[in-house]
Structure formats: structure tokens, C-alpha cells
C-alpha positions in Angstrom: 104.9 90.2 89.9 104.9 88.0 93.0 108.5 87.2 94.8 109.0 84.4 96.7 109.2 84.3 100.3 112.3 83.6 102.0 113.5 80.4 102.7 111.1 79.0 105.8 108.6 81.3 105.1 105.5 81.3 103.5 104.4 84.0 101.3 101.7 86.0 102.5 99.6 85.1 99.5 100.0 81.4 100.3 99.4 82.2 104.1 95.8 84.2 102.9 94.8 80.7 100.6 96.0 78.6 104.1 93.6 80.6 106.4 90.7 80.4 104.2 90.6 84.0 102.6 91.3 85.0 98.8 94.6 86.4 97.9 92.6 89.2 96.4 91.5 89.5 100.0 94.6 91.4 101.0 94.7 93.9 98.0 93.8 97.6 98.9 90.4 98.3 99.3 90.1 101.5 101.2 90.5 100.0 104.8 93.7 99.6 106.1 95.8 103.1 106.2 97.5 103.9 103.6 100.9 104.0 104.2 100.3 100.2 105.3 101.2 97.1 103.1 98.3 95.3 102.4 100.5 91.6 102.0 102.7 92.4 105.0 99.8 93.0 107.4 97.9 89.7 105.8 101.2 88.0 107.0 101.1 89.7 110.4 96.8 88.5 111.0 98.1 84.9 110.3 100.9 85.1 112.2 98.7 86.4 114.8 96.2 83.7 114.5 98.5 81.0 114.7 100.1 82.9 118.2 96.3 83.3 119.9 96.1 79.2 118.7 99.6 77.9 119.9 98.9 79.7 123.3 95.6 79.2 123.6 96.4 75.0 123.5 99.4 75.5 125.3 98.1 76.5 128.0 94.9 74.3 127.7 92.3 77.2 127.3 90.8 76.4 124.2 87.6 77.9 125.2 89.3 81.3 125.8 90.3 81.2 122.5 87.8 83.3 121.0 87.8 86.1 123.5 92.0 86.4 123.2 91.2 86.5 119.7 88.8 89.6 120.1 91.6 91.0 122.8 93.8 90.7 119.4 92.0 92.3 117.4 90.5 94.7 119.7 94.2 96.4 120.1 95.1 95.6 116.8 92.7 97.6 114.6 93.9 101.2 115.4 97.4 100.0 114.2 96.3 99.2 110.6 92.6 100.4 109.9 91.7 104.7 109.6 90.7 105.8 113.2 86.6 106.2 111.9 86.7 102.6 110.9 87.7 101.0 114.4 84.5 101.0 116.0 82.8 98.9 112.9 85.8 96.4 112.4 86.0 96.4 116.4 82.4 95.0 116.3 82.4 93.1 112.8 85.8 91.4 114.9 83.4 90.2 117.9 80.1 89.4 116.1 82.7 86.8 113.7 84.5 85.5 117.0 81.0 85.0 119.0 80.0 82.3 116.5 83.0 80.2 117.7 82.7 81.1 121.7 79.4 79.1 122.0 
């Protein structure tokens, strides 16, 4: 059963189809901690995307873009990801974002 976000906000499902990921994306798979829910923190990676984007044109540095992203993610992962995980997703993070720095 799906419940429908409040008024002005989307649902994190419809914020996963937005940035390109399946909602099936966000369902448990063994990698975030447990205690940690799953559609809430796919809410919280948009909402983080869309913050590295606003400031990044904001404050015309497009081409830093990539690297706050990596910054983002790079303090992010302990948060919500099992501490022998956040070396791989720390380097899966910057191998993705390198594709977009060149």
C-alpha cells in the first residue's frame, strides 16, 4: 500500500522514477542499515541532488558539480550504508561522478 505524499511534496517513489532509478530501486536489499527507511532515504539522495544542483548553478560552478557531489556522498554513506560497505559505495560514488567531471 503506497500513501500519498503530502500536499507539495512528491512521493519518494515518484522522486526515484524523476531521477532516473526504479522504484524497486529503493526496496531493501541488504545495503542501507537496517533500522533505516529505504523510501525516506531515496527522498533524502534526491533532495540532495537537487541541493548539490541549485548551488552548484547558483553560484556558477557547474564544473564543481561533480566533485561536491562525491563530497556528498563521501560524508553521506556512513549515515545510511553498514560501516564494511563504505569504502566500496565510497568508490562505486566517485568512479559514477568521474564520468560527468570530464
Amino acid at each position: 500500500m503506497t500513501t500519498a505524499a503530502p500536499p507539495g511534496r512528491i512521493s519518494p517513489r515518484l522522486g526515484a522514477k524523476r531521477i532516473g532509478c526504479s522504484p524497486n530501486a529503493l526496496s531493501p536489499r541488504g545495503d542501507l542499515k537496517s533500522d533505516l527507511d529505504p523510501e525516506t532515504i531515496g527522498l533524502l539522495l534526491q533532495e540532495m541532488t537537487t541541493g548539490v544542483h541549485i548551488v552548484a548553478v547558483s553560484t556558477d560552478s557547474i564544473d564543481q558539480m561533480a566533485a561536491r557531489m562525491e563530497r556528498a556522498w563521501y560524508f553521506l554513506l556512513p549515515s545510511i550504508v553498514a560501516e564494511e560497505k563504505v569504502a566500496y559505495f565510497r568508490e562505486f560514488a566517485a568512479r559514477r561522478l568521474r564520468r560527468y567531471a570530464q
